[in-house]
N, C-alpha and C positions, 0 to 999 in steps of 0.2 A: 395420548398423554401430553400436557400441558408442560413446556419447560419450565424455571423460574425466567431465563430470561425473555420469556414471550408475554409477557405476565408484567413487565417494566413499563415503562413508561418510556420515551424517544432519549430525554435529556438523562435519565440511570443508564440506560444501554450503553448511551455514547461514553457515560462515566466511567463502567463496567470494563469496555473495551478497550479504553484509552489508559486505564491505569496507569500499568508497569510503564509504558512511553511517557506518559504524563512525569509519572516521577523521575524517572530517567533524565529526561529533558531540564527539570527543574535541580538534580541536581549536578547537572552538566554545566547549568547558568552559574550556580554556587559553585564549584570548582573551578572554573574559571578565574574566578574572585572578579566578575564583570561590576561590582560596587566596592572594590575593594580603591578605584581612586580613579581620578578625573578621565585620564587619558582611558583605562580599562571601561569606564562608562559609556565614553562615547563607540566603544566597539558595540556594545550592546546597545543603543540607538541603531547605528546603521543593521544591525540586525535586525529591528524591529520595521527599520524604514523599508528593508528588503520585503519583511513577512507581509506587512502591511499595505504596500505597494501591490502584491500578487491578491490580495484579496479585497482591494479598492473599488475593483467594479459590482464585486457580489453587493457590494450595501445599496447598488440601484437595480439589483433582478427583480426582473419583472413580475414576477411568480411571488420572491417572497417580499417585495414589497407590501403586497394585497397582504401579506399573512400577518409581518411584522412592522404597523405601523410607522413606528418612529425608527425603523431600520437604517435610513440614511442618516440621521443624527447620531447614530451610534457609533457610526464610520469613525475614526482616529486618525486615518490618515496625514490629513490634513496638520494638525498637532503636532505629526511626527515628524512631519515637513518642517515645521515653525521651530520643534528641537533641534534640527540638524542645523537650522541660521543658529541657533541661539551658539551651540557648542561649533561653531567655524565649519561646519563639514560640507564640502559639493554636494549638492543635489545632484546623483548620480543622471545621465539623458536615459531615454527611453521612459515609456510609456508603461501603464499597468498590464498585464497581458487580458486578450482578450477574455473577455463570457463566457465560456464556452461550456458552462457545468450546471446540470440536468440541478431542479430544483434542491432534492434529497443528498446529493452528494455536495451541494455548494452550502444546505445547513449543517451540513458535519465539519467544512473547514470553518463558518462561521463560529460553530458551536468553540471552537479553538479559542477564536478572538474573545469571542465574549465574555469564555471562561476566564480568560488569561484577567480580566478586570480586577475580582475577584483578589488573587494573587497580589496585585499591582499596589493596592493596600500597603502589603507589608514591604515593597520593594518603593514605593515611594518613601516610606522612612530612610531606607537607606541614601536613596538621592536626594534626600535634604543632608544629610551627613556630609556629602560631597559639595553641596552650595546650591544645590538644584531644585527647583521649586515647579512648582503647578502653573507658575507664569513664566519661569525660564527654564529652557532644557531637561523637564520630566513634564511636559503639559497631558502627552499621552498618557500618562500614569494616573491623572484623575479621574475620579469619579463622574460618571453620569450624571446630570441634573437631580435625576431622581433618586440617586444613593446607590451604592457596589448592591448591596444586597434585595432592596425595589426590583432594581435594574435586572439583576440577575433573572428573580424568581419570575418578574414579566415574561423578560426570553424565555424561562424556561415551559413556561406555561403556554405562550403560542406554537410551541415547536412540539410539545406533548400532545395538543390537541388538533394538530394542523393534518393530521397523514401522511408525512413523509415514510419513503420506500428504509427501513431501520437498517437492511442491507446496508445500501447505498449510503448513510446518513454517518454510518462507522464505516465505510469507507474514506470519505471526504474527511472525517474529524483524523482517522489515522495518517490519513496524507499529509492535512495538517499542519499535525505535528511533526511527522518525518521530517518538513520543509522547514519547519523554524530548525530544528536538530542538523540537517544540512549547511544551514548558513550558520550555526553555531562553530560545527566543527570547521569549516572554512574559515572562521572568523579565528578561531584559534593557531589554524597551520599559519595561515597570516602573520599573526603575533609570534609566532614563533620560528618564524624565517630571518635568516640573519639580512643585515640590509647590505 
């Protein structure tokens, strides 16, 4: 017998699996109130620069290069580097962490980022409310050349049709997230430590 979730496609599974975390997560950024004013914003950059940073090197794997053409352009990094000049903040030292994750597991964390674009829409509003634009400290928060929704449905289309191990692939997307959610709640105890 045939499940429904066997029957999915790579980027629903990852959907499927990631829910409950997914919404958790999103509404953990909102309770926060990380848009709710300057100083709160730029906690949520360096979380971004943290998440972003651990997934810097995946945008040059070797494996999903061949898969995902313009994979390196997609990278944000960078961006989120040029946010943190913008809003005063150290570039924290140390390096991205190494490669070291099997094809399948490294498109489930990517499946993260990507998704997160999507999202970034409605959360750039908010960082223009704050004074924040697409050219100073929200750059990561734009769109792809080719548009949130283009953009998306491409990724979602090479990683559907590529064979990735579906295990493995909701494995990597729940890690993740776990990982943005760890540097969330750090970033909160942070905030909330007397000085």
């Amino acid at each position: 017998m045939t499940r429904m979730s066997d029957t999915l496609s790579l980027s629903l599974r990852l959907k499927d699996a990631t829910h409950t975390i997914h919404e958790d997560l999103d509404r953990g950024i909102m309770a926060q109130g990380l848009f709710s004013s300057a100083d709160k914003y730029r906690n949520f950059v360096q979380l971004q620069y943290q998440f972003h940073r651990d997934i810097n090197a995946l945008y040059n794997h070797a494996q999903l290069v061949e898969i995902i053409p313009d994979l390196n352009a997609r990278n944000r990094f960078a961006q989120v580097c040029q946010d943190m000049k913008d809003l005063g903040l150290p570039i924290p030292d140390g390096a991205s962490p190494a490669d070291d994750k099997d094809a399948s597991t490294a498109i489930g964390w990517l499946y993260v980022a990507e998704g997160s674009k999507l999202g970034a829409n409605f959360l750039t509003k908010l960082a223009e409310k704050l004074g924040f634009t697409q050219t100073f400290g929200a750059r990561h928060l734009a769109a792809d050349p080719d548009g949130r929704g283009p953009s998306w449905n491409a990724f979602k289309s090479a990683i559907d049709h590529a064979g990735f191990d579906p295990a493995l692939a909701v494995v990597g997307a729940r890690a993740g997230f776990l990982r943005v959610k760890a540097y969330l709640l750090a970033s909160n105890a942070k905030a909330n430590t007397p000085a």
